[in-house]
SESEFI-454585 format. One record per atom (N, C-alpha, C, O): z, x, y; residue in three letters. Coordinates in steps of 0.1 Angstrom, whole numbers, plus 5000, padded with zeros to 4 digits. Example, Ala and Ser with C-alpha at 12.3 -4.5 7.8 and 13.67 -1.06 7.14 Angstrom:
507851324943Ala
507851234955Ala
507851324967Ala
508551424967Ala
507151284978Ser
507151374989Ser
507951295000Ser
508051345011Ser
//
This chain:
535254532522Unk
535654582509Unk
535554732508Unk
534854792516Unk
536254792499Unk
535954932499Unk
535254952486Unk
535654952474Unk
533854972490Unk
532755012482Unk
533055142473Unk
532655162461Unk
533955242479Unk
533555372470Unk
534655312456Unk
534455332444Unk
535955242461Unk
536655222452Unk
535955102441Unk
536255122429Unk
535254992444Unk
534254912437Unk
533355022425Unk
533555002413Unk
532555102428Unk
531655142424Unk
532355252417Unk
531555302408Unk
533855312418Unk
534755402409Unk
535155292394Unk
535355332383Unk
535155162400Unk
535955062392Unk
534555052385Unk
534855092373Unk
533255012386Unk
532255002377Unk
531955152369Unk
531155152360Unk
532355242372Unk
531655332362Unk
532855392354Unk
532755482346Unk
534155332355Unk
535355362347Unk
535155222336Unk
535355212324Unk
534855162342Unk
534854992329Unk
533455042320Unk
533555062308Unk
532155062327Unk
531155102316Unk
531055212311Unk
530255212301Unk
531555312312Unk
532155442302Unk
533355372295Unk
533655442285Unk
533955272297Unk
534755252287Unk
534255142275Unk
534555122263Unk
533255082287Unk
532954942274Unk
531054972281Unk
530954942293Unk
530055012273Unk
529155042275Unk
528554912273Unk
528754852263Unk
527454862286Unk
526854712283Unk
527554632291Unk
527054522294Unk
528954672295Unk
529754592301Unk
530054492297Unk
530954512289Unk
529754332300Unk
530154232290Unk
529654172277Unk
530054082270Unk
528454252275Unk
528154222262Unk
528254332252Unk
527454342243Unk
529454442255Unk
530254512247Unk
530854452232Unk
531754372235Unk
530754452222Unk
531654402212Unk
532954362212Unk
533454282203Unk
533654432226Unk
535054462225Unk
535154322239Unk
536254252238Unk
534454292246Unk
534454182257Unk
533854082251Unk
534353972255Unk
532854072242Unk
532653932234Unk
533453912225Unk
533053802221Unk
534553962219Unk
535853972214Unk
537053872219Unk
537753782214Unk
537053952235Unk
537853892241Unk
537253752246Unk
537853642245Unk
536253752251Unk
535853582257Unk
536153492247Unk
536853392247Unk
535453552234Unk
536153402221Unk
537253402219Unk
537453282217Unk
538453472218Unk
539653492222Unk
540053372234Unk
540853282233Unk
539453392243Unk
539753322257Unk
538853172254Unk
538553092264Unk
538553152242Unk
537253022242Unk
536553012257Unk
536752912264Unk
535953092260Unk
535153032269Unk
534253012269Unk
533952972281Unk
532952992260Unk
532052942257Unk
532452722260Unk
532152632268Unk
533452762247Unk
534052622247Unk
534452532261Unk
533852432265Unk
535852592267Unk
535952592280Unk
534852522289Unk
534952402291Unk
533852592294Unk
532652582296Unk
531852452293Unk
531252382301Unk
532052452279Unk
531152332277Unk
531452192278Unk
530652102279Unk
533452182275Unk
533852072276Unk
534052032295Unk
534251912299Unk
534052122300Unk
534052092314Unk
532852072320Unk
532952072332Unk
531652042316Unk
530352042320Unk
530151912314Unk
529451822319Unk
530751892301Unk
530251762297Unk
531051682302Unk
530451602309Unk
532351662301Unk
533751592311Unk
533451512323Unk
533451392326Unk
533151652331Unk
532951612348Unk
531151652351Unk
530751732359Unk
530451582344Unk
529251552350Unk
529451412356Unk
530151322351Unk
528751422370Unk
528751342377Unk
528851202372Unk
529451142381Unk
528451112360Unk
527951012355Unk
529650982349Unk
530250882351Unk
530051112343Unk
531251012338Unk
532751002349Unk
533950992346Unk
532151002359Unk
533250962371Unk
533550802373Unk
534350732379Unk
532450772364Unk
532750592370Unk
534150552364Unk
534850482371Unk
534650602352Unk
536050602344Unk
537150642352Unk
537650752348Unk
537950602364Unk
539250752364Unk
539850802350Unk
539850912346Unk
540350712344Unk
540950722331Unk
540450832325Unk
541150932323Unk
539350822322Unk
538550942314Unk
538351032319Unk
537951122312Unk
538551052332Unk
538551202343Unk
539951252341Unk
540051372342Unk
540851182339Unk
542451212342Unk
542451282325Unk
542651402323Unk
542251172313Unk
542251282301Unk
541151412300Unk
541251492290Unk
540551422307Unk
539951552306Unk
540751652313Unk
541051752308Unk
541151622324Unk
541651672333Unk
542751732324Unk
542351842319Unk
543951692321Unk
544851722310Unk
544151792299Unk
545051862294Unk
542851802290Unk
542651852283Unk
542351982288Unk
542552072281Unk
541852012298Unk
541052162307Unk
542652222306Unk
543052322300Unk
543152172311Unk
544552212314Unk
545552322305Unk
546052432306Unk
545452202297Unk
546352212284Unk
545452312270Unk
545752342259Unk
544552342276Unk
543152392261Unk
543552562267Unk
543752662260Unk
543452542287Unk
542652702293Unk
544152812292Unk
545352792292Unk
543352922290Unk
544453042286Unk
544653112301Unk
545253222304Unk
543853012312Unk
544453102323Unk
545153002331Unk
545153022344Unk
545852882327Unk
546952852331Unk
548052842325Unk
548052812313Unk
549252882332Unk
550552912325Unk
551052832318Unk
550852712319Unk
551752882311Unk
552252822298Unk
553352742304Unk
553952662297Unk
553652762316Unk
554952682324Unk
554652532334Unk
555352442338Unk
552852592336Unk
552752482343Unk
551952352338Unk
551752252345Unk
551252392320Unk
550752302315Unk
551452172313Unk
550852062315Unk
553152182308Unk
553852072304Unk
554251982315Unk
554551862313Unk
554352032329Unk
554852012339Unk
553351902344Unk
553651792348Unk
552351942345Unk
551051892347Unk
550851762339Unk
550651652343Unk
551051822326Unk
550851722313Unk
551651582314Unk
551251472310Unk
552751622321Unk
554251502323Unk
553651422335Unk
553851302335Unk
553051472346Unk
552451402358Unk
551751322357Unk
551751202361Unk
550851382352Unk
549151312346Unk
549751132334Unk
549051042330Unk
551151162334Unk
551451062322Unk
552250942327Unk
552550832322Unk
552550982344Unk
553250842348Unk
551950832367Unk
551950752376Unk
551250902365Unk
550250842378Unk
550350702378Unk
550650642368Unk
550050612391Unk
549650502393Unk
548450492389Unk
547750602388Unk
547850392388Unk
545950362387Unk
545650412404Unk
544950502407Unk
546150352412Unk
545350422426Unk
545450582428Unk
544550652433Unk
546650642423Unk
546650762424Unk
545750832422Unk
545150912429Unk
545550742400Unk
544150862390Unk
542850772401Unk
541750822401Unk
543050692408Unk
541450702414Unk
541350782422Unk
540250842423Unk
542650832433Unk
542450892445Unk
541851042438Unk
540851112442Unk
543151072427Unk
542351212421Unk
541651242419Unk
541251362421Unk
540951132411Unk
539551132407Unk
538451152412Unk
537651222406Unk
538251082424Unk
537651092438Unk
537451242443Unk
536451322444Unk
539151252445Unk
539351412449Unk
538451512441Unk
537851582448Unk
538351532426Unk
537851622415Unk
536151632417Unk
535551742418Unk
535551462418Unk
534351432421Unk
533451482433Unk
532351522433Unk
534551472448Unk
534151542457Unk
533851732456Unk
532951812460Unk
534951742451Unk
534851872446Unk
533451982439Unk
532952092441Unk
533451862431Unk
532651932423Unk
531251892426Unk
530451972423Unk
530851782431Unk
529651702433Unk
529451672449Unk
528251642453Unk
530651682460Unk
529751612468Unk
530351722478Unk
529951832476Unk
531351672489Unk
531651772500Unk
533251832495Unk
534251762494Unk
533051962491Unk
533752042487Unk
535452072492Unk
536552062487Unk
535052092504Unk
536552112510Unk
537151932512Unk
538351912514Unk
536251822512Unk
537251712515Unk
537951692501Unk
539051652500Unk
537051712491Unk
537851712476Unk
538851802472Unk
539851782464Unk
538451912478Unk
539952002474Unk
541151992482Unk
542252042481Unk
540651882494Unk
542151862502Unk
542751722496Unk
543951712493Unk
541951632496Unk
542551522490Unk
543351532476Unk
544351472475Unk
542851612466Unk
543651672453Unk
544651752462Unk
545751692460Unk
544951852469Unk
546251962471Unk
547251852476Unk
548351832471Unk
546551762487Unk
547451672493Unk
548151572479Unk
549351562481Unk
547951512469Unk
548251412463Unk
549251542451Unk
550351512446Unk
548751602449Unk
549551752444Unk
550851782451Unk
552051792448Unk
550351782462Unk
552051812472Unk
553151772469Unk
554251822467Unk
552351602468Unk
553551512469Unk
554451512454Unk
555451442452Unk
553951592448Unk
554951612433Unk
555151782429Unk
555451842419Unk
554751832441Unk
555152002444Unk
554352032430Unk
554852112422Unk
553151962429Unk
552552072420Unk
551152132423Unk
550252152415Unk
551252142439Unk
549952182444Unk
550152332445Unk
550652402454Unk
549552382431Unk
549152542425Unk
547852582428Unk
546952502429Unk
547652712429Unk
545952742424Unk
545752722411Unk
544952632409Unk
546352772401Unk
545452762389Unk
544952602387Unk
543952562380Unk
545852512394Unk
545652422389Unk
544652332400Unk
544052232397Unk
544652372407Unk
543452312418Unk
542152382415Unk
541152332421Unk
541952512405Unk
540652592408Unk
539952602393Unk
538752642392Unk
540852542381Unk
540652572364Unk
539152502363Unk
538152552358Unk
539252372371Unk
538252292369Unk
536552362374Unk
535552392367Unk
536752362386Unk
535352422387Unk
535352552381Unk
534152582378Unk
535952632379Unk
535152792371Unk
535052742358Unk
534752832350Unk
535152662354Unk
534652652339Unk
533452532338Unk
532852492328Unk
533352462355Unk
532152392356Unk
530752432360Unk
529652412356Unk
531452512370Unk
530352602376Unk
530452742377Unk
530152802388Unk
531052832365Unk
531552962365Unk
530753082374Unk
531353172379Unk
529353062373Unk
528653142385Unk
529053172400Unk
528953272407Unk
529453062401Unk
529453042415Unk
530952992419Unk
531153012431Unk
531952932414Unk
533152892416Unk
534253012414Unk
533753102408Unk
535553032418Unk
536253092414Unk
537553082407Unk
537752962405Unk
538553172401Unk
539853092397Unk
540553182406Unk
540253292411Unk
541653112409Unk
542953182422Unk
543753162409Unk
544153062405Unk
543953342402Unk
545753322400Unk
546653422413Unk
546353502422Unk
547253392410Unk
548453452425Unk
547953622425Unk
547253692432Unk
548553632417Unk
548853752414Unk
547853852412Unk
547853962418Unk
546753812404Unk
545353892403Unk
545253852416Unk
545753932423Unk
544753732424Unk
543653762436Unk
544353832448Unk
543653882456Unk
546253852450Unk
546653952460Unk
546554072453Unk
546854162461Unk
546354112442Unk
545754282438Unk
544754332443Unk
544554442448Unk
543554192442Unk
542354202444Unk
542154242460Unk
541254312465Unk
542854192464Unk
542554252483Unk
543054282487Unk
542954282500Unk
544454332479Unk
545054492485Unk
544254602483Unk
543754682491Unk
544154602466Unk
543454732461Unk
542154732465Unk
541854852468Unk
541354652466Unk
539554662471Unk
539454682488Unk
538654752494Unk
540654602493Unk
540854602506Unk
539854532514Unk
539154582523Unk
540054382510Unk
539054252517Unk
539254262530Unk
540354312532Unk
538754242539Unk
539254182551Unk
538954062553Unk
537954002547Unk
539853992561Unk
539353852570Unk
540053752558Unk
539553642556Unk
541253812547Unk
542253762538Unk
543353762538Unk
543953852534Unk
543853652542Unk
545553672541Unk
546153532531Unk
546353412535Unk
546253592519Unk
547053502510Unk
548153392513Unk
549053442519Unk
548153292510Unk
548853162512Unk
549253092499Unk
548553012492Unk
550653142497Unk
550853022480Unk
550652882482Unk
550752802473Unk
550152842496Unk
550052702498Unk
548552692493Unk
547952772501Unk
547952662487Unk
546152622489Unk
545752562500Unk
546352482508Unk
544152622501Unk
543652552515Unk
541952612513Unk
541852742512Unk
541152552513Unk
540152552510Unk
539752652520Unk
539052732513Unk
539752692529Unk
539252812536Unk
539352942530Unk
538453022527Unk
541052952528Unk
540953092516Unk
540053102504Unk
539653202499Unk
539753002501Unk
539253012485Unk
537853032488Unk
537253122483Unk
537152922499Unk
535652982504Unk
535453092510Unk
534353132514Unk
536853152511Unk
536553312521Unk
536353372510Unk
535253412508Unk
537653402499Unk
537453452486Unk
536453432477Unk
535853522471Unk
536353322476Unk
534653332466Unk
533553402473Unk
532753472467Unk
533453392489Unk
532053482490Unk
532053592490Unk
530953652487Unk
533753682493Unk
533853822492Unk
533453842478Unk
532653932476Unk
534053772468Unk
533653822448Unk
532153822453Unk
531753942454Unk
531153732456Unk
529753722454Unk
529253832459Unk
528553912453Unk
529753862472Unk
529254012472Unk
529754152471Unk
529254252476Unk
531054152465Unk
531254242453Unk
530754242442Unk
531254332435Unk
529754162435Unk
529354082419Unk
528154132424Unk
527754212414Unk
527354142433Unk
525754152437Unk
525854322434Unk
525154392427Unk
527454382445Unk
526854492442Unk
527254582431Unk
527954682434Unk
527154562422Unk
527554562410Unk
526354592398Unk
525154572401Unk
526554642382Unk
525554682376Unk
525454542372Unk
526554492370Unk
524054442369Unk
524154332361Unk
524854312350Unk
525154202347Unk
525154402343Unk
526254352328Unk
527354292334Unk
527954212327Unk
527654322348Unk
529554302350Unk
528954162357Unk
529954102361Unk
527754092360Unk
527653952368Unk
527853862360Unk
527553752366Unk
528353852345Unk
528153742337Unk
528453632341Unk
527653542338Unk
529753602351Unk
530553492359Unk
531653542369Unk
532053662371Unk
532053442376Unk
533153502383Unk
534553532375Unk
535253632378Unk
534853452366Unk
535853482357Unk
535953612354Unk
536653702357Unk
534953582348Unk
534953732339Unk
534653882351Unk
535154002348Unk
534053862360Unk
533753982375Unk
535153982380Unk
535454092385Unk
536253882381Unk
537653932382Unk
538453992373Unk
539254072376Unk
538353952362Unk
538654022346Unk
538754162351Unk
539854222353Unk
537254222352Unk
536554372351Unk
537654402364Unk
538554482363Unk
537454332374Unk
538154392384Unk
539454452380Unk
539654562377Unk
540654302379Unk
541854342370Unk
542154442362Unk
543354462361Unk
541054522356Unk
541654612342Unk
541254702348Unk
541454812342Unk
540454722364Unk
540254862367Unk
540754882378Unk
540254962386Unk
542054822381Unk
542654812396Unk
543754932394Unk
544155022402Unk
544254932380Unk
545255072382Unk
546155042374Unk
545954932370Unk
547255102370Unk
548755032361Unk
549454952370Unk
549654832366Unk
549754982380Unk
550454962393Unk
550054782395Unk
550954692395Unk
549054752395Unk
548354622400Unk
548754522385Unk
549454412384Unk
547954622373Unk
547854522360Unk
549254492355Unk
549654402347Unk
549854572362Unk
551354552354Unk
552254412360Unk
553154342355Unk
551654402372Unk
552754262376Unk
552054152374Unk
552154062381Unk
551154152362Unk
550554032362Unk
550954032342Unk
550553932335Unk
//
């Protein structure tokens, strides 16, 4: 990463919003963005206990979807319509897939979801990644296209080469590079990873914020 431009990017965001996220003007925006909410319905949803349901994983699933402001407004209806003619093996296979994800071995759950995704060309990031950053926002990430190839042009990641296809390797390469961009950082800007790409986003330049 390039550190001097990181540490240009943290003292232009805290001269602008002092406290960093718990500025008036960023607790503004998160309730704006319900993420408190977000947050809490995804934690209570996909706790491990209520996986015995597919059924009840598949309407949550559609409710994360259809509720979050960082998936597109193009791909919620399109998602919404899929989720409404699944087979029962499918919502188990999904289900499975979501559960591994979040609970057991990570990359076999995020392949078994992209793969059953494929097969109806709606294997996206937003829509493979919404679920854990609002389960486990510390530590998970969200891939939208567009922010995360800003993010490692302009910071200049190495050992990143973007793929509109999903694949669990990118996303574990990418989450550990944010973790230690996030560490070296002042604590106001660590609130989550959401919100630590947020800060990134608004301090990358016109150039970057504009194609998103």
């Amino acid at each position: 990463m390039n550190t001097a431009k990181l540490k240009e990017a943290e003292e232009k965001f805290l001269m602008r919003f002092p406290g960093g996220f718990s500025h008036p003007q960023m607790i503004e925006l998160a309730k704006k963005h319900k993420v408190e909410k977000m947050k809490q319905l995804a934690q209570t949803c996909f706790a491990i206990e209520k996986f015995e349901k597919s059924s009840d994983i598949i309407i949550s699933m559609g409710k994360i979807v259809s509720q979050s402001s960082l998936v597109s407004i193009f791909e919620k209806p399109k998602f919404r319509d899929w989720l409404k003619v699944l087979s029962d093996g499918e919502k188990d296979h999904l289900t499975r897939g979501l559960k591994e994800y979040l609970h057991g071995n990570q990359a076999f759950g995020f392949r078994v979801m992209t793969e059953l995704l494929q097969e109806y060309k709606l294997a996206k990031w937003p829509l493979l990644t919404v679920y854990p950053i609002y389960y486990r926002p510390e530590v998970e990430v969200f891939v939208k296209p567009t922010t995360v190839k800003g993010i490692i042009e302009y910071f200049e990641l190495t050992g990143l080469k973007y793929s509109s296809k999903p694949n669990f390797e990118f996303y574990q390469t990418f989450r550990e590079q944010i973790r230690q961009m996030k560490q070296a950082v002042d604590v106001s800007l660590q609130i989550d990873n959401a919100a630590f790409c947020g800060f990134l986003l608004m301090t990358m330049g016109e150039r970057v914020i504009s194609k998103n």
